[in-house]
C-alpha positions in Angstrom: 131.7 127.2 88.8 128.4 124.9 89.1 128.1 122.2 86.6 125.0 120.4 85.0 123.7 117.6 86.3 125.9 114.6 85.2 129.0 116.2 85.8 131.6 115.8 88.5 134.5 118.4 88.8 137.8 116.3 89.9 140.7 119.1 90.7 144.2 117.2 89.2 146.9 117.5 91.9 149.6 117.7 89.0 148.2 120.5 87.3 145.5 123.3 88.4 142.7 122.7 85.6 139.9 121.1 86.5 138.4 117.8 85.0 134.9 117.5 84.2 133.4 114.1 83.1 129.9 113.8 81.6 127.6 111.0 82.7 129.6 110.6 85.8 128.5 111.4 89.5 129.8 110.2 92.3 127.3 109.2 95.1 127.3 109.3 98.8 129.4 106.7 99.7 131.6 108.4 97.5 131.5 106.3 94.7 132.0 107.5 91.0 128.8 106.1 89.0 127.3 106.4 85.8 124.9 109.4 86.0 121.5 108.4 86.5 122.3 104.5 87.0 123.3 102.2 90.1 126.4 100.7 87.6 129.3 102.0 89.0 132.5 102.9 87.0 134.8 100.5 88.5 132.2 97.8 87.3 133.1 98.6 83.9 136.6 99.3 84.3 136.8 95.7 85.6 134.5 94.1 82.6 137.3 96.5 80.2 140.6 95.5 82.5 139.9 92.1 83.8 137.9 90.6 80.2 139.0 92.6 77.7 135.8 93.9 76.8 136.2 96.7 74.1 133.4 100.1 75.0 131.3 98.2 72.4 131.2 95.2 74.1 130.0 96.7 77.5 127.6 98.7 76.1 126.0 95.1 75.2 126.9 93.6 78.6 125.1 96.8 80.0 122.1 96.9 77.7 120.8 100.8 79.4 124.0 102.3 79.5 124.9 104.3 75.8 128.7 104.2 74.1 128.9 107.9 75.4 128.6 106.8 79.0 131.0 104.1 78.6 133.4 105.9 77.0 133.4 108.4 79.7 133.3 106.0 82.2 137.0 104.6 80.8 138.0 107.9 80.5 137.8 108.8 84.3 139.5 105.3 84.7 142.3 106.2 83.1 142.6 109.8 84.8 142.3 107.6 88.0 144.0 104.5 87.3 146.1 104.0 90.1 143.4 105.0 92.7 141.2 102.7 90.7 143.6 99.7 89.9 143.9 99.2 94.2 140.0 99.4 94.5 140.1 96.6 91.7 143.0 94.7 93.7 141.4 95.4 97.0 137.9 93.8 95.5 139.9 91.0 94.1 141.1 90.0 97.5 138.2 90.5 99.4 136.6 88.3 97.4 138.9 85.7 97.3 139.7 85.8 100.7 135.6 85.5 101.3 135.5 82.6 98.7 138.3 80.8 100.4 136.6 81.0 103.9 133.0 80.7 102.9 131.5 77.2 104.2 128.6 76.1 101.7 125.3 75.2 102.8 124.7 72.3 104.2 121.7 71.6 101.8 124.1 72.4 99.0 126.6 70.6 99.9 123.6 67.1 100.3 122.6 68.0 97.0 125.8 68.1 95.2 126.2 64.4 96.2 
């Protein structure tokens, strides 16, 4: 069955129903995203997971995005939270692991003195 625009069909392994979530489409790299936006969910799954922030909060971090969005956006992350949790992880590392291996500047590093 076609959906609107805005909404991605997900088919649940566990069960045969399909799950349909507003405001979220997932682009070519296969990404989920906020419909209409470059924010992409796992952005605000990590400001909710990592910081704490409540759907209220983001919304002000995220000054274009609406509760609705939001709140759909923590919905999919919760119907995906394992898949999502190791993209988190795997983020988490590559970052560090960049951080930790990253030589500064050698202007920045004159400047700093």
């Amino acid at each position: 069955m076609p959906h609107g625009k805005g909404q991605t069909s997900i088919r649940q392994c566990s069960t045969s129903e399909t799950m349909t979530y507003p405001h979220i489409t997932i682009n070519p790299r296969g990404i989920p995203c906020i419909d209409g936006t470059r924010h992409r969910v796992i952005d605000i799954v990590a400001d909710h997971v990592a910081h704490g922030y409540s759907a209220a909060q983001i919304v002000e971090q995220y000054p274009g995005l609406t509760p609705t969005q939001v709140h759909t956006a923590l919905a999919y992350y919760y119907d995906h939270q394992t898949e999502l949790d190791g993209a988190l992880m795997a983020s988490y590392t590559q970052t560090e692991h960049a951080r930790h291996h990253h030589t500064p500047h050698p202007k920045l590093v004159a400047a700093s003195r």
